[in-house]
FIKOLZA-1660 file (N, C-alpha, C; in steps of 0.1 Angstrom, whole numbers, plus 5000, padded with zeros to 4 digits):
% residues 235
   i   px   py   pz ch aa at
   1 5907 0248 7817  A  X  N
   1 5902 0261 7822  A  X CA
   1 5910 0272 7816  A  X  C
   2 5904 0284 7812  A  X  N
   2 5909 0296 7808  A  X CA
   2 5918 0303 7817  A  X  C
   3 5926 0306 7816  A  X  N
   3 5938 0315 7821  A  X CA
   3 5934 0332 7827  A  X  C
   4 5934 0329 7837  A  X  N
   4 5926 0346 7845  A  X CA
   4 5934 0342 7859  A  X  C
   5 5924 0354 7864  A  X  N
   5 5926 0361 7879  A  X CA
   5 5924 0352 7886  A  X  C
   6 5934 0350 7901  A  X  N
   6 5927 0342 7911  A  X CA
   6 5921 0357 7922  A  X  C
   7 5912 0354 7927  A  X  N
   7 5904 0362 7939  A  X CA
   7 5909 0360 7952  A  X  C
   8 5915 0364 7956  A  X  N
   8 5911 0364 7973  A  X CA
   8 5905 0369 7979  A  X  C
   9 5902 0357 7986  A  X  N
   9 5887 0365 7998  A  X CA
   9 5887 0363 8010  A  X  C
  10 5882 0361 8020  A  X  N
  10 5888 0363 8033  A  X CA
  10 5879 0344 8034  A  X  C
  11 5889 0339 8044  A  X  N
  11 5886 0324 8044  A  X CA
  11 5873 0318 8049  A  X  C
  12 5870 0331 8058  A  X  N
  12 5858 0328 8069  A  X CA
  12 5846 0327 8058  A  X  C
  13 5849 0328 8046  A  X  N
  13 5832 0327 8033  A  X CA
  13 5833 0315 8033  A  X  C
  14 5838 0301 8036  A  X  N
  14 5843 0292 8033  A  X CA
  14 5846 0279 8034  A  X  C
  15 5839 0270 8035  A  X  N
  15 5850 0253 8044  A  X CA
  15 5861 0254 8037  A  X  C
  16 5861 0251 8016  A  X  N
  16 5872 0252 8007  A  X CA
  16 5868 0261 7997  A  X  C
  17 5883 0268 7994  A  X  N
  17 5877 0279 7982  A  X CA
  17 5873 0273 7968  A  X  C
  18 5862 0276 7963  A  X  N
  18 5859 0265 7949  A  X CA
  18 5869 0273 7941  A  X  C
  19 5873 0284 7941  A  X  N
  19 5883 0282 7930  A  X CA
  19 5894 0276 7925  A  X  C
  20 5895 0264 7941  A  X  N
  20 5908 0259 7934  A  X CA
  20 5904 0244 7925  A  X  C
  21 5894 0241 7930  A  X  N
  21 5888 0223 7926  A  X CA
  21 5879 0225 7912  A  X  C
  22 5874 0213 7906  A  X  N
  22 5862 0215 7894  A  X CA
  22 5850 0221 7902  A  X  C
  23 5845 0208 7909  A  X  N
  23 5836 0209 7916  A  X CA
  23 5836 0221 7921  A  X  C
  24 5842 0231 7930  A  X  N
  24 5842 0240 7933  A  X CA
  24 5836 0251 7924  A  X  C
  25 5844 0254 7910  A  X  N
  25 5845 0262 7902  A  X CA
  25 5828 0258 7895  A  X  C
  26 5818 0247 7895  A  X  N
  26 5809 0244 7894  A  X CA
  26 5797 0247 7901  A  X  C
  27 5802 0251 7913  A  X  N
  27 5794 0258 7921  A  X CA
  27 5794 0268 7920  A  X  C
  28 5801 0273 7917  A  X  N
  28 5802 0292 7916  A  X CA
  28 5796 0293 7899  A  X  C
  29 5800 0287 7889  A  X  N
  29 5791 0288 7881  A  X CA
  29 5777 0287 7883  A  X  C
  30 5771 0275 7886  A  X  N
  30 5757 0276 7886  A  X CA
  30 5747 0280 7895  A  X  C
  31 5757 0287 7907  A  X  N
  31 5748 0293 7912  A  X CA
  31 5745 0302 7909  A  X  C
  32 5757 0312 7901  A  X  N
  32 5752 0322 7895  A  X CA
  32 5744 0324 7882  A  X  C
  33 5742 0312 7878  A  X  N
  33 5733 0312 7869  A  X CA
  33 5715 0313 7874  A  X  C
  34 5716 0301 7884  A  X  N
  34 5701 0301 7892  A  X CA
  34 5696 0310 7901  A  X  C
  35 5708 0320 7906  A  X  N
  35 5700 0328 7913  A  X CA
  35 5693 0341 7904  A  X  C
  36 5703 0345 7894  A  X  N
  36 5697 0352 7884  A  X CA
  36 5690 0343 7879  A  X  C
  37 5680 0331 7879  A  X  N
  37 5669 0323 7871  A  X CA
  37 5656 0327 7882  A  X  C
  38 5663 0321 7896  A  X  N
  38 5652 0321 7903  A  X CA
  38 5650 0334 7915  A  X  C
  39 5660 0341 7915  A  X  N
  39 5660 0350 7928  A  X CA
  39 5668 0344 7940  A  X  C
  40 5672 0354 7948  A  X  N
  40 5680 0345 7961  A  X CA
  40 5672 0342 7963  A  X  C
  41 5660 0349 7970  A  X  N
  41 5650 0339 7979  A  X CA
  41 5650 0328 7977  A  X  C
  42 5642 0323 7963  A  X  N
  42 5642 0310 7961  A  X CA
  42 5650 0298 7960  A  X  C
  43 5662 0308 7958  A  X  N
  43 5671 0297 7958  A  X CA
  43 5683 0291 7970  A  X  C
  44 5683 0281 7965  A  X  N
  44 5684 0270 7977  A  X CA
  44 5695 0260 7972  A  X  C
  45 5707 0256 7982  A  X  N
  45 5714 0244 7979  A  X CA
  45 5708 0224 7974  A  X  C
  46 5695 0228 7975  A  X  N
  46 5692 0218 7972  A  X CA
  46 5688 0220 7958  A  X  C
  47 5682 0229 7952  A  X  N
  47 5684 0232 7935  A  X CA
  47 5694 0234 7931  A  X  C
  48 5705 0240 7937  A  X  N
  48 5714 0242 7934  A  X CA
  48 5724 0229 7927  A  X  C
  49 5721 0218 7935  A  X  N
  49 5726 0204 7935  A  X CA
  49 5718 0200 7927  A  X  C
  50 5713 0200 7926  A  X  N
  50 5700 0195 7910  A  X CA
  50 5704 0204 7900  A  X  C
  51 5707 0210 7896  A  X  N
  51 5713 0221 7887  A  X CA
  51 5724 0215 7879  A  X  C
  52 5733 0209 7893  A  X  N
  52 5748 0206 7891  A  X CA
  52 5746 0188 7886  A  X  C
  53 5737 0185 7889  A  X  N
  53 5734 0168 7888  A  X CA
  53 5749 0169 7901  A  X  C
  54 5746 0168 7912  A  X  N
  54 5752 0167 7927  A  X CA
  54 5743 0163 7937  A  X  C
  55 5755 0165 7950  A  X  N
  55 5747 0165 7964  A  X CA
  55 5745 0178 7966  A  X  C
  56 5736 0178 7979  A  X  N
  56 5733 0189 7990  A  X CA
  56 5749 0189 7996  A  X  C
  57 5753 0175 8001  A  X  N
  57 5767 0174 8011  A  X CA
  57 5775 0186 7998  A  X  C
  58 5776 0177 7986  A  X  N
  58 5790 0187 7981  A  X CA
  58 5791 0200 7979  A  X  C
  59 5780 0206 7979  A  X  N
  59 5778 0222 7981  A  X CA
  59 5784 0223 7996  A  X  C
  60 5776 0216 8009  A  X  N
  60 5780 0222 8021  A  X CA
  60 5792 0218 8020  A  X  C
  61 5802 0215 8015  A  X  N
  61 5813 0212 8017  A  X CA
  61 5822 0222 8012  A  X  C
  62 5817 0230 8011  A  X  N
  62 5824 0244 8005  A  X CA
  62 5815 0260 8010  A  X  C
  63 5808 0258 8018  A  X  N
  63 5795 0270 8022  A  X CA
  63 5786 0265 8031  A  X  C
  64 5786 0272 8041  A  X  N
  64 5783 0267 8055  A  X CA
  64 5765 0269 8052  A  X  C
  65 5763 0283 8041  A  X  N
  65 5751 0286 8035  A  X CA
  65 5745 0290 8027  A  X  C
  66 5741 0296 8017  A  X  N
  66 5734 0305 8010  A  X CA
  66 5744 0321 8012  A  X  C
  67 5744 0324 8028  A  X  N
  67 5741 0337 8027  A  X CA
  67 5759 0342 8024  A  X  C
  68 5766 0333 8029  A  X  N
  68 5777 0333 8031  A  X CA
  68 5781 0331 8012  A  X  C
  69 5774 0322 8006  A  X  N
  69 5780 0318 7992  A  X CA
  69 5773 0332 7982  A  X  C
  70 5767 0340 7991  A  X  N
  70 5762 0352 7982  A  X CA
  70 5770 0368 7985  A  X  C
  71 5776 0364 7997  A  X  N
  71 5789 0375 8003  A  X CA
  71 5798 0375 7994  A  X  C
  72 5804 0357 7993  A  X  N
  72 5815 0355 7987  A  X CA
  72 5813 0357 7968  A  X  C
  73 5802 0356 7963  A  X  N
  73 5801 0361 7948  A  X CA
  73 5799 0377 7951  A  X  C
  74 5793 0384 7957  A  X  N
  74 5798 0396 7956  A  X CA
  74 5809 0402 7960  A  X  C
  75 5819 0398 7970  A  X  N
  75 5828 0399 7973  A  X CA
  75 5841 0399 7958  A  X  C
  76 5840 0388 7951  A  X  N
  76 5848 0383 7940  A  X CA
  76 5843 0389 7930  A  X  C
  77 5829 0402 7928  A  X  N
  77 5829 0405 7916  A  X CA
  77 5834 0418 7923  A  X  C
  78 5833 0427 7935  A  X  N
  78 5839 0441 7938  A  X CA
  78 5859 0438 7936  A  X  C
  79 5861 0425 7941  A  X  N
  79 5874 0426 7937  A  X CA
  79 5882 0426 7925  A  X  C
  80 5868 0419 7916  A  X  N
  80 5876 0424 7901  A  X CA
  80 5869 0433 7895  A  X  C
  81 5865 0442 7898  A  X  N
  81 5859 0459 7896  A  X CA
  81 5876 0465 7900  A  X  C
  82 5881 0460 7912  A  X  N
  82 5893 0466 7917  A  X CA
  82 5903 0465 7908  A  X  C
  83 5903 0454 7907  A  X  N
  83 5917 0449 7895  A  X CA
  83 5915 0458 7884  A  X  C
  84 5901 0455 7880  A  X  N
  84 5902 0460 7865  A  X CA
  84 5909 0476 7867  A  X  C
  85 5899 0485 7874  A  X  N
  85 5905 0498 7881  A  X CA
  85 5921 0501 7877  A  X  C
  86 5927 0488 7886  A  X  N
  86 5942 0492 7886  A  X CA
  86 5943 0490 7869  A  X  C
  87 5943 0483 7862  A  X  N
  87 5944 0481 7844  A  X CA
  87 5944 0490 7841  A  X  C
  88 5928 0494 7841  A  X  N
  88 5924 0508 7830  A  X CA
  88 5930 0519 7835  A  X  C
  89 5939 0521 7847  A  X  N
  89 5941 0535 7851  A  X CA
  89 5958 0537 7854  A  X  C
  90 5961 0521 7851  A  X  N
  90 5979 0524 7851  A  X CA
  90 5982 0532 7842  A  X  C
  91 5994 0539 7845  A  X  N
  91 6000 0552 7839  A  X CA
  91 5994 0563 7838  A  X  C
  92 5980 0560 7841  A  X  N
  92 5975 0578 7841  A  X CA
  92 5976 0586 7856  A  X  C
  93 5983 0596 7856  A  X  N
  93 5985 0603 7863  A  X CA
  93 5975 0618 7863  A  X  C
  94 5965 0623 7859  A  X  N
  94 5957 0633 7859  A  X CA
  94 5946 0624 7869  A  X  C
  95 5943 0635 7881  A  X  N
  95 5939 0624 7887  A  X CA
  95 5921 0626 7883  A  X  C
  96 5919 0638 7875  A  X  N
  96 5905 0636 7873  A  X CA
  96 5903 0628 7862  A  X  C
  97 5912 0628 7850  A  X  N
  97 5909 0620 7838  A  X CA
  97 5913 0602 7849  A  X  C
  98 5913 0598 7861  A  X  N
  98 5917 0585 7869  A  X CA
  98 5904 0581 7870  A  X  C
  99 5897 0593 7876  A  X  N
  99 5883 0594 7883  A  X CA
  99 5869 0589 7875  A  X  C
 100 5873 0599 7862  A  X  N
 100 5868 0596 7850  A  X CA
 100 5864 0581 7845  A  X  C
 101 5877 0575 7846  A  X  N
 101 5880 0557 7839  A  X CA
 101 5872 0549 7850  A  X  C
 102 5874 0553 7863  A  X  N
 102 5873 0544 7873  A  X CA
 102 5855 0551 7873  A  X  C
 103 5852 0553 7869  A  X  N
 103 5836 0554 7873  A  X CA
 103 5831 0549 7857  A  X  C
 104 5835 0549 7844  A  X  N
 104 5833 0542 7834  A  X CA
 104 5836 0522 7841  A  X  C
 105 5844 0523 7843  A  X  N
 105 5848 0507 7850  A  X CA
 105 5840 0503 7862  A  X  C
 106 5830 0509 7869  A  X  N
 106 5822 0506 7876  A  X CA
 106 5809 0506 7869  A  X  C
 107 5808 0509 7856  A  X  N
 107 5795 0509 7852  A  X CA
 107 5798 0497 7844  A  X  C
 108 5803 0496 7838  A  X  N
 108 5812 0489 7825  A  X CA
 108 5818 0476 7826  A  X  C
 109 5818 0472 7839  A  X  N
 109 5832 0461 7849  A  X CA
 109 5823 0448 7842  A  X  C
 110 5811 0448 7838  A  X  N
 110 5806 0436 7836  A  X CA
 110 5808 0430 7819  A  X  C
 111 5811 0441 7812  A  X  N
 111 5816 0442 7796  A  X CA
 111 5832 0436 7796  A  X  C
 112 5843 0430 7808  A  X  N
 112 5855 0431 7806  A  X CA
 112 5854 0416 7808  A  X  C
 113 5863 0406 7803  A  X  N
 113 5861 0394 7805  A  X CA
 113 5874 0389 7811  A  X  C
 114 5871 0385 7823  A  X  N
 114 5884 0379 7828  A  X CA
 114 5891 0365 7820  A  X  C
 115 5886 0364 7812  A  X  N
 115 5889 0347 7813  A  X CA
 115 5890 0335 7815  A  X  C
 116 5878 0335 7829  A  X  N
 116 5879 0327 7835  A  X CA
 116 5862 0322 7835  A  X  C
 117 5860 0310 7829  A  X  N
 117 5855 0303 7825  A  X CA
 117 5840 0301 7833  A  X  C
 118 5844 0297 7842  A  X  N
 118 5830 0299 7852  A  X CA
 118 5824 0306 7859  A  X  C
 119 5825 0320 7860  A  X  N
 119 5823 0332 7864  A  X CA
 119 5818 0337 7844  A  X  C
 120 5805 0340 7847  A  X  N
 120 5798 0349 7835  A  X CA
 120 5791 0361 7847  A  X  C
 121 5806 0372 7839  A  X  N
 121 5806 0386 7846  A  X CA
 121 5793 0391 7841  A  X  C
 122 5787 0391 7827  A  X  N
 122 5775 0397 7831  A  X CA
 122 5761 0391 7835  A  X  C
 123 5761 0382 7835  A  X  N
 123 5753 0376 7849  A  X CA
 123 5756 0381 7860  A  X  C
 124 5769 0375 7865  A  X  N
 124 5769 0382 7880  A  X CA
 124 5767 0397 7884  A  X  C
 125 5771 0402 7873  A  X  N
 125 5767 0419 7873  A  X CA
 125 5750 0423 7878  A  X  C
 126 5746 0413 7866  A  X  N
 126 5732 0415 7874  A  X CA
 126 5724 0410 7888  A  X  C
 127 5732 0397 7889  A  X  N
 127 5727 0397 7906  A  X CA
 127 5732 0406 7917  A  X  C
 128 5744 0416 7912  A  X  N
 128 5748 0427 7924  A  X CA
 128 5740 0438 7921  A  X  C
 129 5730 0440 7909  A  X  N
 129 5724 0449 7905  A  X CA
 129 5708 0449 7915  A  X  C
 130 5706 0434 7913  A  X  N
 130 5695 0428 7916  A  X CA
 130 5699 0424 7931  A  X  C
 131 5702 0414 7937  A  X  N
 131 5708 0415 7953  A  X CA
 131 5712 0417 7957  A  X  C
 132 5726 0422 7953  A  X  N
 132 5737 0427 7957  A  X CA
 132 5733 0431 7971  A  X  C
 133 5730 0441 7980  A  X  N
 133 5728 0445 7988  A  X CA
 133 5723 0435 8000  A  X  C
 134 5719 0426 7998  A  X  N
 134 5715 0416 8004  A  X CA
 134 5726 0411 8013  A  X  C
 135 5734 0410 8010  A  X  N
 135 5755 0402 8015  A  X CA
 135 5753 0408 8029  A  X  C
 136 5752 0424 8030  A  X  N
 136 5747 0433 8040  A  X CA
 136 5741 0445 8040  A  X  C
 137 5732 0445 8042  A  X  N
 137 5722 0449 8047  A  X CA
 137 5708 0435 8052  A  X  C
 138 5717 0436 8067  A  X  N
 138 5711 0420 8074  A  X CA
 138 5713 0421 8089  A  X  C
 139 5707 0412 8096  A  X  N
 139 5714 0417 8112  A  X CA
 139 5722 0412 8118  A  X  C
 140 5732 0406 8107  A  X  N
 140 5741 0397 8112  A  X CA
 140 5751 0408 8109  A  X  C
 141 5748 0420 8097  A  X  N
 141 5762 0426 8093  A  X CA
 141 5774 0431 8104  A  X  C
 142 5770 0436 8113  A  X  N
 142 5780 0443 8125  A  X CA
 142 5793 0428 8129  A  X  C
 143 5784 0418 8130  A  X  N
 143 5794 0403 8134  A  X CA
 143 5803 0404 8122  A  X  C
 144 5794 0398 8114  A  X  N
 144 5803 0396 8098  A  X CA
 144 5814 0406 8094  A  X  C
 145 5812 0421 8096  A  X  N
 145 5821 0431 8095  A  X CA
 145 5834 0428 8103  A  X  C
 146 5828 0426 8123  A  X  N
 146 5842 0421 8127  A  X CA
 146 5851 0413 8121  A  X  C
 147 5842 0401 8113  A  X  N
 147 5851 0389 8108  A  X CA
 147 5857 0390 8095  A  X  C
 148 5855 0410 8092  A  X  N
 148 5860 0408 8080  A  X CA
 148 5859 0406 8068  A  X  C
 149 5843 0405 8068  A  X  N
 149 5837 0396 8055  A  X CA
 149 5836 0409 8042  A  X  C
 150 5837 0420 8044  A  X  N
 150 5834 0431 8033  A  X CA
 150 5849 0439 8031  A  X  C
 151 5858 0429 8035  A  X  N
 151 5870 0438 8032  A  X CA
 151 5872 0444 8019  A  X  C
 152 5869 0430 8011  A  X  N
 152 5869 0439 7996  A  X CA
 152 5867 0451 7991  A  X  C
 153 5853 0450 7996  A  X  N
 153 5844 0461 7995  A  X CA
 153 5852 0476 7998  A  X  C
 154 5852 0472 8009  A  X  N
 154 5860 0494 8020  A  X CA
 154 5875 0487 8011  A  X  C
 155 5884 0482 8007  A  X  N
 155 5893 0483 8000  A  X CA
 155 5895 0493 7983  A  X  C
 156 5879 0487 7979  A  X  N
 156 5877 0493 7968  A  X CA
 156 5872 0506 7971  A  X  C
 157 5862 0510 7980  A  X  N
 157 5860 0524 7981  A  X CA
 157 5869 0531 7988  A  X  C
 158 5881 0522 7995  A  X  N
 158 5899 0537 7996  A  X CA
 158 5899 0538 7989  A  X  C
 159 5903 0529 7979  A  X  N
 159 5910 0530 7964  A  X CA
 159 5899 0543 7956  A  X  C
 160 5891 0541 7957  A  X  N
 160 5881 0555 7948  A  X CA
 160 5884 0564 7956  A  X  C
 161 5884 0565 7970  A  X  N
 161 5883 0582 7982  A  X CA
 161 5896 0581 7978  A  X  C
 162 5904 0577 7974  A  X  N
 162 5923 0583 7972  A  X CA
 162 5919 0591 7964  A  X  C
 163 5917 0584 7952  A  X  N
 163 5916 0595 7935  A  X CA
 163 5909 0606 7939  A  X  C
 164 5897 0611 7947  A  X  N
 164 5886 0615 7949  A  X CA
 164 5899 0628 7954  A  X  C
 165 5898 0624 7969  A  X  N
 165 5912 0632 7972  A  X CA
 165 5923 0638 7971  A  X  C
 166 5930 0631 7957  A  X  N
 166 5937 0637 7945  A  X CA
 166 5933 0648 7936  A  X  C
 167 5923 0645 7936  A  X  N
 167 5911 0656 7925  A  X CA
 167 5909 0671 7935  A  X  C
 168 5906 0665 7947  A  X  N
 168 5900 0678 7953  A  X CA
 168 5906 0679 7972  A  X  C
 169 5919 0682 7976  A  X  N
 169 5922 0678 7985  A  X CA
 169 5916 0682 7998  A  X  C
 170 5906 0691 7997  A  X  N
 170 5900 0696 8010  A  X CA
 170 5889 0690 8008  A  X  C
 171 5880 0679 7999  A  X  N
 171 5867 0673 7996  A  X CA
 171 5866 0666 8006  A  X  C
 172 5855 0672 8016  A  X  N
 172 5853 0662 8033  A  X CA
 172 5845 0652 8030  A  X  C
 173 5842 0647 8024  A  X  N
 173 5836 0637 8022  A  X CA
 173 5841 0627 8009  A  X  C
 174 5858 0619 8011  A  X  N
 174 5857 0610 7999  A  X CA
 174 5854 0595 8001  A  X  C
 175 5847 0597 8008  A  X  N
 175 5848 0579 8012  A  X CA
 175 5832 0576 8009  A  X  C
 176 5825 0590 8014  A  X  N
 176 5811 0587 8013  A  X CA
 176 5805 0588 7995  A  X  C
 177 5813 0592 7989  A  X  N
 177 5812 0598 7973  A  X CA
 177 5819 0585 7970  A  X  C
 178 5826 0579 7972  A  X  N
 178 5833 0566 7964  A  X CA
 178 5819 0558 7968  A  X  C
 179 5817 0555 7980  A  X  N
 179 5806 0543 7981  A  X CA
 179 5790 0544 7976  A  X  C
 180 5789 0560 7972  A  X  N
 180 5774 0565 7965  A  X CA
 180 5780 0557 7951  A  X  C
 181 5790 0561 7945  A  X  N
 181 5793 0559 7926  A  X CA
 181 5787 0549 7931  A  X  C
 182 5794 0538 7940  A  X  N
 182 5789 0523 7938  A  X CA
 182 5775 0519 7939  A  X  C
 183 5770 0525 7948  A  X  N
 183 5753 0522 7952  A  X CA
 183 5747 0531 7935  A  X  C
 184 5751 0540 7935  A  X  N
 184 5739 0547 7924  A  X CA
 184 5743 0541 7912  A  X  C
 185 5754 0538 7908  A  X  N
 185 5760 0529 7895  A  X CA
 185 5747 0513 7894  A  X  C
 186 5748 0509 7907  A  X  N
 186 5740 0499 7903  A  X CA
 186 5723 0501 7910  A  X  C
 187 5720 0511 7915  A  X  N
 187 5708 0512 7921  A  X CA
 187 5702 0524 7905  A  X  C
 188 5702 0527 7900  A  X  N
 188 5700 0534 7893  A  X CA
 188 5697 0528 7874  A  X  C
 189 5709 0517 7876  A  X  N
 189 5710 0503 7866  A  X CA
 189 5685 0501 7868  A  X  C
 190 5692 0497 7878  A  X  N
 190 5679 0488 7888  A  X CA
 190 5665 0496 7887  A  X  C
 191 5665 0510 7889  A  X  N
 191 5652 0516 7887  A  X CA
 191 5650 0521 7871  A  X  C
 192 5659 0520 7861  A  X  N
 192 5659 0520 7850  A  X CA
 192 5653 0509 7843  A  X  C
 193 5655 0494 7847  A  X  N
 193 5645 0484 7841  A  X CA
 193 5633 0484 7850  A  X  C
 194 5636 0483 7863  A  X  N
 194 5624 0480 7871  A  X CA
 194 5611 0490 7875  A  X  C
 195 5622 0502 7880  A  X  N
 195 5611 0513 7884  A  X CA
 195 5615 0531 7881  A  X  C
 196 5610 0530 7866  A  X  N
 196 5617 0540 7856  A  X CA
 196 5614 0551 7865  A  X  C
 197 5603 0555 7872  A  X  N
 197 5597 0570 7880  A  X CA
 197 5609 0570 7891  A  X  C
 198 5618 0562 7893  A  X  N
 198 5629 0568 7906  A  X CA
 198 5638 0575 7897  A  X  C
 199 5641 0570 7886  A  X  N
 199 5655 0576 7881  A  X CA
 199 5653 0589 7867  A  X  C
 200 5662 0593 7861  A  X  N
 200 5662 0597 7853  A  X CA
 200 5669 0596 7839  A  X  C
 201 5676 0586 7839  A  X  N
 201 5683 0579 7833  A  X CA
 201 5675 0565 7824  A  X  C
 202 5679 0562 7814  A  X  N
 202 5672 0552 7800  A  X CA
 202 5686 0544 7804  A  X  C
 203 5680 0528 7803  A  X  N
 203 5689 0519 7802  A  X CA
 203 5682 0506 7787  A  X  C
 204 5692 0508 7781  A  X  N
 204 5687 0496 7768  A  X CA
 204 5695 0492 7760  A  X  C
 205 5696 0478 7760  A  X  N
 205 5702 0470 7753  A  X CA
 205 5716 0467 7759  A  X  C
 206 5715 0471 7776  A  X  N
 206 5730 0467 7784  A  X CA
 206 5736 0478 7776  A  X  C
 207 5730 0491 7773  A  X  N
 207 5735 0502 7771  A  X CA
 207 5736 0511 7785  A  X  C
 208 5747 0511 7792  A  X  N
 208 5746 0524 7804  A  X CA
 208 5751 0534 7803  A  X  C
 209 5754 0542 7794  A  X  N
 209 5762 0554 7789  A  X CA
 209 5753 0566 7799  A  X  C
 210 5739 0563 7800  A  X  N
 210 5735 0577 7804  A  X CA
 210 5738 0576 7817  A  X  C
 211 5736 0560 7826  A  X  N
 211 5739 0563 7842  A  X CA
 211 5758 0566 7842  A  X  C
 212 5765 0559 7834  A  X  N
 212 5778 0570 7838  A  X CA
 212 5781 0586 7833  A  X  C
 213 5772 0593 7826  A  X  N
 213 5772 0606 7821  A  X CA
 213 5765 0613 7838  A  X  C
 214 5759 0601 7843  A  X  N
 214 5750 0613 7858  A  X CA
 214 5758 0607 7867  A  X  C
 215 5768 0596 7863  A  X  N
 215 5775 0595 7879  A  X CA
 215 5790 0605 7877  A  X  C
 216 5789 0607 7863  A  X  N
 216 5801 0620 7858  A  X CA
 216 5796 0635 7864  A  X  C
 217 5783 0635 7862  A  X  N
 217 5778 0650 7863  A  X CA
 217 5776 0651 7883  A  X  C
 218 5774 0640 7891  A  X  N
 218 5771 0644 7906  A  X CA
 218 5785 0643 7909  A  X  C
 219 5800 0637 7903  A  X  N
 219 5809 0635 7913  A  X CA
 219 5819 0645 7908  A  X  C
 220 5819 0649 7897  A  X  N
 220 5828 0664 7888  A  X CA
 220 5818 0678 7898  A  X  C
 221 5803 0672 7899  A  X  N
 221 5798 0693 7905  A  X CA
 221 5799 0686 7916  A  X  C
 222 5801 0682 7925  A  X  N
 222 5807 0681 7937  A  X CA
 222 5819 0688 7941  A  X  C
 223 5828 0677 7934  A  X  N
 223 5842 0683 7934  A  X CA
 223 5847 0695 7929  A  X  C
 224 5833 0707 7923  A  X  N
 224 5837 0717 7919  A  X CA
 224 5846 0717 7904  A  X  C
 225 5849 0707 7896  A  X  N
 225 5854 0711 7882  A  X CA
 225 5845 0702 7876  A  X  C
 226 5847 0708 7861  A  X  N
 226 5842 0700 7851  A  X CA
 226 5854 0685 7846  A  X  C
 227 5851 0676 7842  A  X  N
 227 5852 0661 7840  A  X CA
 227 5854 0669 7825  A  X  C
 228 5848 0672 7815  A  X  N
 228 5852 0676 7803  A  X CA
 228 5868 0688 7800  A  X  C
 229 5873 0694 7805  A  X  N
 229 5881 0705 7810  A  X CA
 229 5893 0696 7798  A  X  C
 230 5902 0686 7803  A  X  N
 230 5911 0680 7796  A  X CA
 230 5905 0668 7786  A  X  C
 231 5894 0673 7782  A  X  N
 231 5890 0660 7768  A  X CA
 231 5897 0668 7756  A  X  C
 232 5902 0656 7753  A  X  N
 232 5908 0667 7735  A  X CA
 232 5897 0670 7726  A  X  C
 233 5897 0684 7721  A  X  N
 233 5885 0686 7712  A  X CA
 233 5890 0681 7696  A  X  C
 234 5872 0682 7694  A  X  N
 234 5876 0673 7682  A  X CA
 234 5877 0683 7668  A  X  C
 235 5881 0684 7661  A  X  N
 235 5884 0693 7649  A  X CA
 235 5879 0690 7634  A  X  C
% end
């Protein structure tokens, strides 16, 4: 196996974490392959095991279900959105050129390759694109919240309302602007292939330059400055 990140996630996603076993790390590959094949809906631990040439048992032996093994891959791709974050933005101290990187890395996070072998980030990119939202928005979320299951997640959007808050210290709203980047970064991906009349934005060839130019233009006129102010000009 390739040399990368380990994830943590909260234990309750879990019987055993597949990242530590083969088998484990085989599940997390191919489901991420099948669900971007067939859709959540359709998919099912019993294909899933036919996928793997497996059981039904050895899946449940690691995921009590579906809904729980589709928390835990979105959960482990928002946490390495996070990591990467801290990478691309160590040493910079300007906190709008921070703001800047970390909204490129939210559009972008699927372009960075961890190294780690069984996880193909841009696959998974696209099922957070495509169901992402699914993890929660459900009627179990309020439970699951108590138990913790989206820590990731409100971890990664402090980490955005800090910078946000650095940038503009009276901005009464940084928490709800950290968690829009995230929804319109990939809800906007999403009406670009699927339903071009919502958005305004051209997406082609896993080209996203124009949705991080409009997640630059709503979160700079918000905050009242321009995002261009400290680019070096060119001569």
């Amino acid at each position: 196996m390739a040399i990368g990140i380990k994830v943590t996630l909260n234990k309750g996603l879990f019987h055993r974490d597949p990242q530590e076993t083969t088998l484990g790390q085989k599940i997390i590959k191919h489901s991420i392959l099948l669900i971007d094949e067939i859709g959540f809906e359709a998919f099912n631990f019993k294909k899933l095991a036919i996928r793997m040439k497996s059981t039904e048992a050895s899946v449940y032996r690691y995921f009590e279900n579906k809904h729980l093994l589709l928390i835990y891959l979105v959960s482990w791709y928002w946490e390495w959105v996070s990591y990467l974050i801290d990478i691309n933005t160590m040493n910079i101290q300007d906190p709008k050129r921070k703001l800047k990187i970390i909204i490129k890395t939210l559009v972008y996070a699927s372009k960075d390759n961890p190294s780690i072998e069984y996880v193909n980030e841009s696959v998974l990119h696209k099922i957070i694109i495509d169901e992402g939202t699914k993890a929660y928005h459900t009627k179990s979320v309020d439970e699951e919240n108590r138990e913790g299951f989206f820590i990731n997640y409100k971890k990664l959007a402090q980490k955005v309302a800090d910078v946000i808050t650095d940038v503009k210290q009276d901005f009464p709203y940084p928490h709800a602007l950290a968690s829009n980047l995230f929804e319109m970064a990939n809800n906007h991906i999403y009406f670009a292939l699927h339903l071009p009349r919502l958005t305004d934005v051209k997406v082609e060839n896993d080209n996203f330059d124009e949705v991080e130019e409009m997640l630059e233009y709503f979160a700079f006129s918000l905050l009242g400055c321009n995002e261009k102010e400290n680019e070096p000009k060119n001569h």
